[in-house]
C-alpha positions, -999 to +999 in steps of 0.1 A: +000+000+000+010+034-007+002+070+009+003+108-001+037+113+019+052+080+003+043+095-034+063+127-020+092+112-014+094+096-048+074+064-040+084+040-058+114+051-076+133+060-043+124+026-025+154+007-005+136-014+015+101-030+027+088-043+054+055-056+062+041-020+075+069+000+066+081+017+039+122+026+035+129+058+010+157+077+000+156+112+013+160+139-020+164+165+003+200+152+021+210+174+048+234+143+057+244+115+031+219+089+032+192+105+050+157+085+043+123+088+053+105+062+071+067+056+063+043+037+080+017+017+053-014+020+076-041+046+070-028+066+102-020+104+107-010+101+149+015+077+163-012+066+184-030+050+159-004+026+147-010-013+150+007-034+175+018-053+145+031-022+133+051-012+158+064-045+164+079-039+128+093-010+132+119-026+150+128-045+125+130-016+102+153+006+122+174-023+127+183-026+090+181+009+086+209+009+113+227-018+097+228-002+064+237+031+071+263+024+096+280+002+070+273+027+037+282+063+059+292+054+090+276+076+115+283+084+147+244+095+156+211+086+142+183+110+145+146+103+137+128+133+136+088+130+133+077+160+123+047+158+104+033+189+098+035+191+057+031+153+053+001+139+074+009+102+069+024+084+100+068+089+089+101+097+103+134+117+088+160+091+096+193+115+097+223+097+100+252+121+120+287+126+116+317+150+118+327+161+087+316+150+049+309+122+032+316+122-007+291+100-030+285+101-066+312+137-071+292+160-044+299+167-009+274+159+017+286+183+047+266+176+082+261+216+086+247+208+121+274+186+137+273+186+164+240+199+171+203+196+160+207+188+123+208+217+091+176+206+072+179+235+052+213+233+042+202+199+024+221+187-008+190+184-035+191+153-053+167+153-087+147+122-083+175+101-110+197+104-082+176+096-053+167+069-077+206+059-083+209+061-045+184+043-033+197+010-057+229+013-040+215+015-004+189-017-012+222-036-023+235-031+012+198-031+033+196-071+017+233-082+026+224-069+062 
């Protein structure tokens, strides 16, 4: 199943993963290399209203999220940021941390709010082919978690 905030995120073009009630995505807007959105499947617009099957899945979500990202940019933090305001649809910003910049693909991806709250203005803009182009590579590494 699919949702409004899935379709603006690039669903499906900037899929990595799936799981049975969550959906894995490719950030375009990177404030840090690799950020993805995380989007619940169920018709829900509070936390609240999640599943218990649901949230027992997000577990296993975040923990290949985790496993990905920690091998592809090696963070040192992970933040997951619900904010919700423009896109109703139950989702979280996953924004992998660092010191520094990671290089992918000939850009920079600078963590402009090391070491605090994190830049999401100051977000590298990736047209959807390269969200596209990054979220093949990342799916390569979600399945060999």
């Amino acid at each position: 199943m699919t949702n409004p905030t899935a379709e603006a995120f690039g669903f499906p073009r900037t899929t990595v993963a799936e799981t049975e009630h969550w959906l894995v995505l490719v950030r375009p807007k990177q404030p840090t290399f690799g950020s993805l959105v995380l989007i619940c499947k169920e018709a829900a617009t509070a936390f609240s209203e999640l599943s218990p099957a649901a949230f027992a899945d997000l577990a296993h979500a975040v923990g290949g999220i985790e496993r990905m990202l920690s091998k592809v940019v090696g963070y040192a933090k992970i933040n997951y940021l619900m904010l919700m305001m423009v896109d109703r649809d139950v989702h979280f910003h996953v924004i992998p941390r660092y010191e520094g910049v990671r290089r992918h693909a000939g850009r920079d991806f600078p963590d402009s709010g090391w070491p605090a709250a994190p830049a999401l203005g100051a977000a590298v803009d990736l047209d959807l082919d390269a969200a596209e182009a990054l979220a093949r590579e990342l799916a390569r590494d979600w399945s060999a978690a």
